[in-house]
C-alpha positions in Angstrom: 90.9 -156.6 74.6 88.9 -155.2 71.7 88.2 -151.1 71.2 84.9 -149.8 72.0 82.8 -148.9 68.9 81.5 -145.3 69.0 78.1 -144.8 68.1 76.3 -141.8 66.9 72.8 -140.5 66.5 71.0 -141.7 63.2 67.5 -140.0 64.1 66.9 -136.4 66.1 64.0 -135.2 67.5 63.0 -131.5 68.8 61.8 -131.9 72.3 60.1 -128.5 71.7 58.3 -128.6 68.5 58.3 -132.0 67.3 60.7 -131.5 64.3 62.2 -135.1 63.5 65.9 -135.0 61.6 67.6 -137.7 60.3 71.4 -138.4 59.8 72.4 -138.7 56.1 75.8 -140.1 55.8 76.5 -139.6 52.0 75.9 -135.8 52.3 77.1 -136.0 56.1 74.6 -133.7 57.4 71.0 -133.6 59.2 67.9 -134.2 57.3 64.3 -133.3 57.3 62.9 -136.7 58.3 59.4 -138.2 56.4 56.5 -140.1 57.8 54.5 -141.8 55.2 55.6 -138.9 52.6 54.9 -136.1 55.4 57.6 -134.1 56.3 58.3 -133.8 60.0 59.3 -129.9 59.8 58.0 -128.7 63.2 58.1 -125.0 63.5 60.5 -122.7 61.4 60.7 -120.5 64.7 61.8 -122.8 67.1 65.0 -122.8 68.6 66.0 -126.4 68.4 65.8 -128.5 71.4 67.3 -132.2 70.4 66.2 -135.2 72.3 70.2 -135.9 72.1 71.5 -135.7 75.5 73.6 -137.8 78.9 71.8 -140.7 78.4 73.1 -141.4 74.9 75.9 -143.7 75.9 78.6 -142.7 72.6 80.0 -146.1 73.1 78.9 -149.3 73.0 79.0 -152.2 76.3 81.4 -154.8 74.4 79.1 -156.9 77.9 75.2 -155.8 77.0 73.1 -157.7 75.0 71.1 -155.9 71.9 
């Protein structure tokens, strides 16, 4: 019987303001994410609400097809 794999998040979005984050793993740490050289900032007053939440399964079904 193999391990699970964990997964994590690559790509974060702000369920209040839009703000879209990607996961850089060199620097380990969130960044700013572009669209066709825009910057997807949202507001610099928002209170962060990520789209991350209990339907991200963490691990992956060694059963269920991609």
């Amino acid at each position: 019987m193999t391990e699970p794999k964990l997964r994590t998040p690559t790509r974060r979005t702000c369920e209040r303001c839009g703000r879209v984050e990607r996961w850089d793993a060199v620097q380990t740490t969130w960044r700013v994410a572009e669209d066709d050289g825009d910057r997807q900032v949202g507001s610099p007053y928002c209170i962060h609400e990520w789209d991350i939440n209990g339907t991200f399964a963490p691990f992956e079904d060694e059963g269920a097809e991609a």
